[in-house]
Steps between C-alpha positions, in 0.01 A plus 500: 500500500556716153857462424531934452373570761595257735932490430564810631341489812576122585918627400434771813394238724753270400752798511351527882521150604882551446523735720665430831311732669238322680187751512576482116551149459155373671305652315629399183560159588085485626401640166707264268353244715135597431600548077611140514163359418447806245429407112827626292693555849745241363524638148603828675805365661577335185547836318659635821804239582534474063567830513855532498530891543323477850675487859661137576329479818159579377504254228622243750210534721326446192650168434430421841107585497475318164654192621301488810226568297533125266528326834183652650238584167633293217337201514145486366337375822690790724281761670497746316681355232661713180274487139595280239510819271737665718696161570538486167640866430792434773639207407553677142613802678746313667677306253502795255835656563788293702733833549505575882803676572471442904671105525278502862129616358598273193488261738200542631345535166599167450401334801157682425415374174614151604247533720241580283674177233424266807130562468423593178777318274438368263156480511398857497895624449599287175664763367787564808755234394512596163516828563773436745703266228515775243581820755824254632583459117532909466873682509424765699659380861242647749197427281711121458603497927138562619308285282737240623450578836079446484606196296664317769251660763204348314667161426567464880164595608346260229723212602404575858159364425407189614091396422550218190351717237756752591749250495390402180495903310870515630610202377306625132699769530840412578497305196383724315767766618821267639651559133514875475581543874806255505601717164491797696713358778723412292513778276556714803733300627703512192512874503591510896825253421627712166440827745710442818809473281418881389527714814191638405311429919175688403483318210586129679309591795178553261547166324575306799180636627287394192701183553333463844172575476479283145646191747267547753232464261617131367560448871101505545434347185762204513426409846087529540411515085555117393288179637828293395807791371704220454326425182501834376850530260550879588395478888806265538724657216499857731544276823803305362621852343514629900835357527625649231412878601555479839844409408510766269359757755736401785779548279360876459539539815834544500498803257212654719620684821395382861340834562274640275101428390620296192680234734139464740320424176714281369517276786133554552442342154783186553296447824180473308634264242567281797150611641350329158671161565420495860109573465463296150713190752202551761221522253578196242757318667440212206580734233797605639644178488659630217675753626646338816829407423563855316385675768738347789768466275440902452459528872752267635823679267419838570422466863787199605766539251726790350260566246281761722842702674446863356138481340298354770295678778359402835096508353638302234620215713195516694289395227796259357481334796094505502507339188720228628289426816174517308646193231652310795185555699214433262252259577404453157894389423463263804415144383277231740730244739338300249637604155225303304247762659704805393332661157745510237562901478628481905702235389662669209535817718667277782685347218649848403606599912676182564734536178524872587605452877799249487770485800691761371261737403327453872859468660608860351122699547544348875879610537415855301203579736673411882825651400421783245094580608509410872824739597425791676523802338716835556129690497411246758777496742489879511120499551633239795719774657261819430171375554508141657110486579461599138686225406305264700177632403504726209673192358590169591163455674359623214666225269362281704142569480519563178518139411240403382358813344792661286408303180197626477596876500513640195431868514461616153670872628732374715785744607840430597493545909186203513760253328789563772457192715375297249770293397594308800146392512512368198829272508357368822211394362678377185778315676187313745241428195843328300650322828186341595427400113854362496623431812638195437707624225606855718509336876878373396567813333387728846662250726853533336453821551416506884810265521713757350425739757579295822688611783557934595497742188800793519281805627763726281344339189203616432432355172524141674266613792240644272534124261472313815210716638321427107551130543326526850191695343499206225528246775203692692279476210550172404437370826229272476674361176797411696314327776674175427818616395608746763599405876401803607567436877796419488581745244389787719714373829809475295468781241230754543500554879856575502428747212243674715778562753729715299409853578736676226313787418578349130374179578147651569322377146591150618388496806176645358488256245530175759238612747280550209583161355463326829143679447442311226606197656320497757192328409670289269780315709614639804539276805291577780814481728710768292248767574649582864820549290302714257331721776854579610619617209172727446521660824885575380413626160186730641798685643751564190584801450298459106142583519479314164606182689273599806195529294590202283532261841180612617316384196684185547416465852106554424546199241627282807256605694219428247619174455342152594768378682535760714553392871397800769726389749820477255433866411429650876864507675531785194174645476631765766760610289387523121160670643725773643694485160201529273326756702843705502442459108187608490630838664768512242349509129334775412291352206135396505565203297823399709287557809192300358713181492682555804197534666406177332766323618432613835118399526611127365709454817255589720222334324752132555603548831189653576486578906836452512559878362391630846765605642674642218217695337526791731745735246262432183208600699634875559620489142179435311308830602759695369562303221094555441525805486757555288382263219140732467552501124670174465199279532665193391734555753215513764317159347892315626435667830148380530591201415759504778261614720283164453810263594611728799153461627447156466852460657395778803188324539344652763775696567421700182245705701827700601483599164192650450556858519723471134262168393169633508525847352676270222228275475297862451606568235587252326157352508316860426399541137441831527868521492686502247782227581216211568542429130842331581475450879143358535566088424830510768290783765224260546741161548655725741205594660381178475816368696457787791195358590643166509734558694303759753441397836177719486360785272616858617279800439790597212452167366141516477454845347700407190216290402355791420675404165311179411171653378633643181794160428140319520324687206796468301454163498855418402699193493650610843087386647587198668766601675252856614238178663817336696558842631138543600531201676779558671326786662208307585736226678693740661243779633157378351278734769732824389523425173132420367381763747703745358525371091216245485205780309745589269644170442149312450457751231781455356408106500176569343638696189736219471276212453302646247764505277819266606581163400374166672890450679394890608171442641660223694762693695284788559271207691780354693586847635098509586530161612840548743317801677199314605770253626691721721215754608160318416275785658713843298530285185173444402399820587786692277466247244104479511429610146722245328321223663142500350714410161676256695150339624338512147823368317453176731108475416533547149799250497788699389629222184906631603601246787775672627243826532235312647744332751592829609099604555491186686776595713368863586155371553632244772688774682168708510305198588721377735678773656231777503101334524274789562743646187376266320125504591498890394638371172278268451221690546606772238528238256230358527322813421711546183385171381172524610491159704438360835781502729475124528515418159820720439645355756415159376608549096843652665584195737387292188822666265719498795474170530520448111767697420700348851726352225640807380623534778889428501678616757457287843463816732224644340290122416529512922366853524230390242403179749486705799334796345195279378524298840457821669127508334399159733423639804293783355100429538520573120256229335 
């Protein structure tokens, strides 16, 4: 492609491809799609996005097509791949000039040509770092700005590299570049701190973005440059200078507004300081031994004492508090039982925590996070009273599940809205990681605490309900800790169950608060002869007038139900009652989330009392249709009714047929991947299915034409194949003349595909389903499944070496041999003209590995069908 020629008419296309105009738009799109493998296409739309005069759409599409382009024809052994020479002319091209005036195609640029730096530098690319050192050394700001952009974009995609010898060129070059780039932190750093006292905000905000992007380049090279950092002098001299600027940052913040661009990237840069501890903590653990007991003192001062009031911000905390739970929870701090055993860095490290975390220090973080973290907020208490299923679900719930997976999110963009639950996570999880590391120390501390709060709390003070309702939440958490220490029985006759009867509308977080702690309880010490006691007060509380406190018991009341202890006929004088209540709050919320787990709650009650539901099922039956069809774009929402579905089957029995009219179309659809919602329906639609024919007295022509569905679930071959072969047999049990006359052609082709390519465990099952309708209909089976068994018949001759295989040849064999004799004759026949032997002698070599593979043969029904199969030969004039 000559570069004349060619730049004009490839800027009309791309000018076309922006169109939005489709008739326009096509065709473009089709004939930058055939240029892609065109000599000099690239070099084109490198002087077409470089050309700064040109439209800013245009030139992003350009970006675009170039960076698709790397991924696609860079590499040598690519079809179609780009020329050395011209390989060679771009990546000089592209690091020529670093003054893009558009911050998002500068982006791009930079993403680009750390593409091209993952495959060709340094090998082919020596030149890029250097290049990149002296362009960040210039004055001019947007020359300065972008090169420092594609510096940290190619130092992250380097350090992303994980083959040895990659390792190994990124640890050659940190070293050979940690110098200059912690002198450009700090040099930018510098300059940020002496401008924020000026006024000047363009001026600070370009500075503190230099500052940035120069940090998250020692990020990558501090954390994944250094075999051992610790014994590199400047590696730990920046880490133990973090301290220092973040408190010199933090106190910026208080000349920087809460509203404006500066204030997002300044906290986005104190967040990434504490993003550099937290990864270089995960990634060399033993080097930062060092840095342990400066970075809790750091963490512990600004996040439980005055230190933090009026410079401190909830992201910050967050990742305080990470950085305390990571120390406390480190493995590689954690010394053997046996201390001899221990290697002498954990022990140092251990060492360091123990003198760190003395009684007082543990006695105030413990106070500080019940009594200062743990409150209830104004936000939340209005979210309570505006949107209570949001505040169950769009937030407490959603603490809760984040758990175990907040620590590990650390979006590197991460705006302001993502962070708004965050922080109650977080002090839960802090407050269980320290109580079960110190429990003995803290038990005392929570139990004085508990003891403080005895007896009714004034429903006009609200400060002393929310402190009491904090303590509870600490008491929840540390519930397994406190197994010994807590008479929790007696504790809930004399303290909480009266709480759970005062129905003050102000009183409401408490009584929340108890029936979730009695959910925590539950499987940790509760007597089994409280829980009539307990069902009492649930069927109470599933009527206050708080639908916080409603939702809240119900949860509680699927944890009793869950549990081991739980005795059917201590629950059934109330079943009545809270199935009326929960189906009543089903009706209620309006959310799919809120219904989900209501739902839930509903199908774990019937799946304990099973049959028992019965009689009280009759409302929830009308409901679901319509609740069907109003969830048709919810389909998580219609995976919890499926899953209902299954328990109020199984507890209909054969009842359920009653229920076929809303069940089966269901089942449809679900189970049809030609539809669009089988992606999230499919695994619960056939258990459902699978149940309905469990539980059907006989197969109904509706029942039977849904099979029409199996065919195409059997060539995906999915995970979801064994339980396809229990449905096939539960057609063949329940209607086998029907069924194979009807699906038996289509099935046994089906089969046939199968076994030429499924596993051993496959093969098997398809067998047994071969195997169960010779059982039932002796005569119709062999003939539908007639194809399958010459394989069958020449797997046993040539001694299949899988036991469990050949037992199931064995055991399909003896139903045709014994079930089905002039079957079996015709067989034989045909095979011995595809072996070319006497009918005798086949005969003869088969009996001979029957009765030598007889010991593969496992199960006891099918070593008795084997016996009476061969004893069926004796009376034949067969020599």
């Amino acid at each position: 492609m000559d570069l004349n020629s060619a730049s004009t008419v490839v800027l009309q296309v791309l000018t076309q491809a922006t169109s939005q105009d489709t008739a326009v738009l096509k065709p473009a799109e089709e004939q930058l799609k055939q240029w892609e493998t065109q000599p000099g296409f690239y070099s084109v739309l490198l002087n077409i996005f470089t050309n700064h005069t040109l439209d800013i759409n245009v030139r992003w599409l350009a970006v675009l097509y170039f960076k698709n382009g790397i991924d696609r024809y860079w590499r040598r052994v690519a079809p179609h791949a780009l020329s050395e020479e011209e390989k060679t002319t771009l990546r000089a091209g592209l690091i020529t000039n670093f003054n893009e005036p558009i911050n998002q195609i500068a982006t791009q640029i930079a993403v680009l040509i750390a593409k091209v730096a993952r495959l060709d530098c340094p090998r082919q690319w020596p030149e890029l770092i250097p290049t990149l050192i002296e362009s960040v050394k210039v004055q001019d700001d947007l020359r300065q700005h972008r090169a420092l952009l594609t510096f940290y974009h190619v130092t992250k995609t380097l350090a992303s590299k994980r083959l040895a010898a990659d390792r190994k060129l990124f640890y050659d070059l940190a070293s050979g570049i940690y110098n200059f780039a912690c002198s450009l932190w700090n040099h930018h750093t510098d300059t940020f701190l002496q401008q924020v006292s000026s006024g000047n905000e363009a001026a600070v905000l370009s500075s503190l973005e230099r500052t940035l992007l120069s940090l998250k380049v020692l990020r990558k090279l501090t954390v994944n440059g250094f075999v051992e950092p610790h014994k590199n002098m400047e590696v730990m001299g920046f880490l133990h200078g973090i301290f220092d600027r973040l408190k010199q940052f933090l106190e910026c913040s208080r000349s920087i507004g809460t509203d404006n661009v500066c204030r997002d990237r300044l906290e986005k840069t104190i967040i990434l300081f504490t993003k550099v501890l937290l990864d270089f903590l995960d990634q060399h653990p033993f080097s930062f031994t060092p840095l342990i007991q400066r970075s809790l003192e750091f963490s512990v001062s600004y996040v439980f004492t005055e230190v933090g009031e009026g410079v401190t911000f909830e992201r910050f905390i967050v990742q305080c508090m990470n950085l305390i739970k990571m120390i406390v929870k480190n493995y590689a701090y954690k010394p053997s039982k046996n201390f001899e055993d221990s290697s002498p860095e954990t022990l140092e490290a251990h060492k360091i925590k123990m003198a760190f975390f003395t009684y007082p220090t543990l006695t105030e973080i413990c106070r500080r996070l019940v009594s200062h973290y743990f409150l209830l907020t104004e936000e939340e208490l209005t979210m309570w009273e505006e949107d209570p299923e949001g505040f169950n679900f769009g937030n407490y719930y959603f603490w809760r599940a984040l758990f175990v997976i907040f620590l590990i999110v650390a979006v590197e963009e991460t705006g302001g809205d993502s962070w708004k639950y965050s922080l109650r996570p977080c002090t839960e999880v802090l407050f269980i990681d320290i109580f079960h590391e110190y429990n003995q120390t803290l038990t005392p501390v929570l139990l004085e605490m508990m003891q403080t709060l005895q007896g009714p709390t004034n429903v006009e003070d609200m400060n002393a309900l929310l402190i009491k309702d904090a303590v509870y939440n600490a008491v929840g958490l540390a519930a397994y800790e406190l197994f010994d220490s807590v008479d929790f029985d007696q504790w809930f006759k004399n303290q909480l169950l009266p709480e759970l009867q005062v129905i003050h509308n102000r009183y409401k977080p408490l009584r929340r608060r108890v029936i979730w702690l009695v959910g925590q309880w539950i499987s940790v010490k509760f007597k089994s002869d409280l829980r009539p006691m307990l069902y009492e007060a649930i069927c109470n509380l599933l009527q206050d007038q708080d639908l916080v406190v409603r939702i809240e018991t119900a949860t509680t009341l699927k944890l009793t139900v869950d549990d081991f202890e739980f005795r059917t006929d201590q629950f059934l004088p109330y079943l009545e009652t809270m199935f009326t209540l929960l189906f009543q709050l089903l009706q209620q919320v309006t959310e799919c989330d809120t219904k989900m787990h209501v739902l839930h709650v509903l199908s774990c009650v019937i799946e304990r009392v099973n049959m028992q539901i019965r009689p009280y099922v009759g409302c929830l039956v009308q409901y679901l249709p319509l609740l069907w069809k109003q969830s048709e774009e919810h389909n998580m929402l219609r995976c919890a009714i499926l899953t209902t579905l299954i328990h109020l089957v199984q507890g209909l029995g054969a009842d359920s047929k009653n229920l076929y009219p809303f069940l089966l179309p269901v089942i449809q659809l679900s189970t049809d991947v030609s539809q669009p919602p089988h992606v999230y329906l499919l695994e619960d639609g056939l258990e459902l299915w699978l149940v309905t024919l469990e539980n059907s007295p006989c197969v109904t022509p509706e029942l039977l034409r849904i099979f029409q569905n199996m065919s195409p679930l059997l060539e995906l071959s999915s995970e979801n194949l064994r339980t396809c072969f229990k449905i096939i047999n539960g057609y063949i049990f329940l209607s086998s003349t029907e069924f194979l006359q009807t699906y038996a052609v289509g099935l046994c082709q089906s089969f046939c595909d199968l076994l030429k390519e499924i596993t051993t465990e496959g093969q098997v099952q398809v067998l047994k389903v071969v195997e169960n309708a010779l059982k039932v209909n002796p005569v119709l089976g062999a003939q539908m499944f007639q194809p399958i068994l010459p394989c069958v018949f020449r797997g046993i001759i040539e001694g299949e070496r899988y036991p469990v295989v050949m037992s199931t040849y064995l055991g399909v064999m003896g139903r045709v041999l014994l079930q089905n004799t002039s079957f079996f004759s015709s067989l034989l026949t045909e095979m011995a003209h595809k072996f070319n032997q006497e009918m005798d002698q086949l005969l003869g070599n088969m009996i001979e590995m029957w009765v030598d593979r007889m010991d593969n043969i496992t199960q006891p029904e099918r070593r008795k069908l084997s016996a009476l199969a061969l004893l069926s030969l004796l009376p034949s004039d067969n020599r």
